[in-house]
C-alpha positions as CSV (number, residue, x, y, z in Angstrom):
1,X,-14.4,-12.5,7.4
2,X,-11.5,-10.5,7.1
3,X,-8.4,-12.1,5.5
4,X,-4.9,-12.1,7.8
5,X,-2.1,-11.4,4.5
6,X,0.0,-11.0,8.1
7,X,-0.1,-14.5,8.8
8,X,3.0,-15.3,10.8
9,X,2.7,-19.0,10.3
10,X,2.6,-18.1,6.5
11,X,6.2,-16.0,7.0
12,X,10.0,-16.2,6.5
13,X,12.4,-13.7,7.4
14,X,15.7,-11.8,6.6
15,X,17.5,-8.5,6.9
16,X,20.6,-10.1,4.6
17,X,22.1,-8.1,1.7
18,X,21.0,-10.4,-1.0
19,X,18.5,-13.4,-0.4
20,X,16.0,-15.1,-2.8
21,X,12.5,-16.3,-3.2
22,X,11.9,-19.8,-3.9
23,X,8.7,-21.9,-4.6
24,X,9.4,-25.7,-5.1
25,X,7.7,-27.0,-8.2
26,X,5.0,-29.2,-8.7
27,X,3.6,-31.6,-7.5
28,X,4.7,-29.7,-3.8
29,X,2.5,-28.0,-2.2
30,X,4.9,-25.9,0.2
31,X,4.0,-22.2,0.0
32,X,7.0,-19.9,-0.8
33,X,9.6,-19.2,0.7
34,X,13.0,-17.0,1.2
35,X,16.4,-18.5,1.4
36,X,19.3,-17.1,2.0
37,X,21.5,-19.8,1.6
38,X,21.0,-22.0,-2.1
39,X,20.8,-19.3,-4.7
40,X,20.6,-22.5,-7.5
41,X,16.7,-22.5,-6.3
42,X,16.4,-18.8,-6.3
43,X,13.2,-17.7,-9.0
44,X,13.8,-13.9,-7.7
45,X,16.8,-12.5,-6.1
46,X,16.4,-9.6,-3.6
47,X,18.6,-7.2,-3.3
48,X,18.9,-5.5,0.0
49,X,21.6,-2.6,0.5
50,X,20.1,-0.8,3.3
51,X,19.8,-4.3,5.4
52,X,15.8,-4.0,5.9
53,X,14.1,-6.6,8.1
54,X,12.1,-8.0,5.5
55,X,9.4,-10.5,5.7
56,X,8.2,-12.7,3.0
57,X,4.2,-13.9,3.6
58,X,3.8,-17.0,1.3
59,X,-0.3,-16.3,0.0
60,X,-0.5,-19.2,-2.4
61,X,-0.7,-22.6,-0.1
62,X,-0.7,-20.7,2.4
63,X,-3.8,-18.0,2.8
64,X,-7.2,-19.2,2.0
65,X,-8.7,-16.6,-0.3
66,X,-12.0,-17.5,-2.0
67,X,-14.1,-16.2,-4.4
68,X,-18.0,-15.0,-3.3
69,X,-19.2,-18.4,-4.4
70,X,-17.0,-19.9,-1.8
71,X,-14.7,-21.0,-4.6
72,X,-10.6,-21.0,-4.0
73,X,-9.6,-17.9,-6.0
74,X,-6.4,-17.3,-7.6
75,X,-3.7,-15.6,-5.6
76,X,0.0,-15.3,-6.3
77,X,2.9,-16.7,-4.7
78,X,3.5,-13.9,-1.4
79,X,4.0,-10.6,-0.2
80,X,7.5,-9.1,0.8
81,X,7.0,-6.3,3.0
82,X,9.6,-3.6,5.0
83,X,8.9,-0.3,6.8
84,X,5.9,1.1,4.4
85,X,6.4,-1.1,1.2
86,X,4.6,-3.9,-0.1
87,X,5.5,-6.1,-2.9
88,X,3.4,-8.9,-4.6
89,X,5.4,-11.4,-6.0
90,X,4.8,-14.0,-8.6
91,X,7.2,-16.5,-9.2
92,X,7.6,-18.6,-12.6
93,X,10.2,-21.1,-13.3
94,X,9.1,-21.7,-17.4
95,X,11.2,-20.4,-20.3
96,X,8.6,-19.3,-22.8
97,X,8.3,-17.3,-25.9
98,X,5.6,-14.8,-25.7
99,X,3.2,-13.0,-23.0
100,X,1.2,-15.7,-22.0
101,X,2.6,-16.4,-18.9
102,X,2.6,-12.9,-17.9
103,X,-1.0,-12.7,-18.4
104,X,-1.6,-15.8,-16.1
105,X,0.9,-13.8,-13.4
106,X,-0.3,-10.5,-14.1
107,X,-3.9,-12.3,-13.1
108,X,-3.1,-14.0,-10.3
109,X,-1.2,-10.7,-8.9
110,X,-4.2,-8.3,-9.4
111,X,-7.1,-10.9,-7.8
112,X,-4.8,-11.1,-4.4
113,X,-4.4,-7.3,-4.6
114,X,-7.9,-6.9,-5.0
115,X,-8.3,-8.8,-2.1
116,X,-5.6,-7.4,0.2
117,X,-6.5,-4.3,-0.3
118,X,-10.4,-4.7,1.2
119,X,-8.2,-5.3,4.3
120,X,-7.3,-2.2,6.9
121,X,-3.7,-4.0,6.5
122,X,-3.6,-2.2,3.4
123,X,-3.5,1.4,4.9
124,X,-0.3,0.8,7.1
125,X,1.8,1.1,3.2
126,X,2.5,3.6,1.3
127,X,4.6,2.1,-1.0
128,X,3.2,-0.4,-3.6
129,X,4.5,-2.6,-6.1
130,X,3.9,-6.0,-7.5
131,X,6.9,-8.3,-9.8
132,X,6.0,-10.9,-12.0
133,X,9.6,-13.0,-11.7
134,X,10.6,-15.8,-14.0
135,X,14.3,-17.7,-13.2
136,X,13.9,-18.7,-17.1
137,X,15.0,-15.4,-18.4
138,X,12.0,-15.4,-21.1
139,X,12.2,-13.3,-24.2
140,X,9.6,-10.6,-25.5
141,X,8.4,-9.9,-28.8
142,X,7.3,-6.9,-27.6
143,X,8.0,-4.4,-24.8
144,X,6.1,-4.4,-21.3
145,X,5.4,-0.9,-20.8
146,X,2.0,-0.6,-22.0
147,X,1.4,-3.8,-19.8
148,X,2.9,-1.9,-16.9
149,X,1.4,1.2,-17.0
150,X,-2.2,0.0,-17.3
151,X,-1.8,-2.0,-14.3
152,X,-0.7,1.0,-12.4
153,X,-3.5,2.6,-13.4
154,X,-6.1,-0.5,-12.6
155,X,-4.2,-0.9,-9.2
156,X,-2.1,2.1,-8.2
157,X,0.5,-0.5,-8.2
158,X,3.9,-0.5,-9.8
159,X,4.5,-3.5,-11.6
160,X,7.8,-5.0,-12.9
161,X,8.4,-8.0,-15.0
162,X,12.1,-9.1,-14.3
163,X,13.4,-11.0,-11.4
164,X,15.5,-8.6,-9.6
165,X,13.9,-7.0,-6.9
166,X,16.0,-3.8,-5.8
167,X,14.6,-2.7,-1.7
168,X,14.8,1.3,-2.3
């Protein structure tokens, strides 16, 4: 069975200059979401000069991707897509010390890659690139880069770690 990361019942829309993407915390189980209207809930904030129609496709509580074993496997929080880009989104609301969380984002972002991308969905983009966003602002001991550029090379993905997401 073929997975549908195009799920319209999964999707929320805008073509606003600046919107964000929310996920309510715990113990909800709403998938994502964008919202244009309270940026105090806002984990990522998109920004959107060239007004692109852009949709956000919640994955976690939303699509049901299992491993082989029938297992639920671990996803991240959506997709936001426009023309030919793609961007996998995870979405942290912690202040922490440390790359720990990244590693559990970095994770969750490459299993629902791996999955997307045995779709023919994945064809129609040319443009690919995954953020790991956290409204916390969390320090770094250390720089990202090599982080970054190995996942590139794993996925052919670009990945960011801040939670500004600039439309190009």
């Amino acid at each position: 069975m073929s997975l549908n990361f195009m799920d319209a019942g999964c999707q929320t829309h805008s073509s606003r200059k600046k919107f964000g993407l929310c996920d309510d915390p715990p113990p909800a189980k709403n998938p994502a979401y964008i919202d244009e209207a309270n940026g105090a809930k806002w984990i990522a904030v998109v920004i959107n000069d060239y007004d692109y129609y852009c949709t956000f496709t919640a994955v976690d509580n939303c699509i049901d991707i299992r491993k082989p074993s029938g297992k639920p496997d671990k996803r991240c929080e959506g997709i936001l897509s426009y023309d030919d880009t793609i961007i996998f989104v995870e979405l942290k609301q912690r202040g922490a010390l440390g790359p720990d969380w990244v590693k559990t984002a970095e994770e969750q972002i490459k299993v629902t890659i791996d999955h997307f991308e045995k779709t023919d969905a994945a064809e129609e983009f040319t443009e690919k690139r995954a953020y790991i966003a956290n409204s916390e602002h969390p320090k770094f001991k250390e720089s990202q880069t090599e982080r970054m550029e190995k996942f590139a090379q794993e996925t052919g993905y670009v990945l960011r770690i801040e939670n500004r997401i600039i439309l190009l």
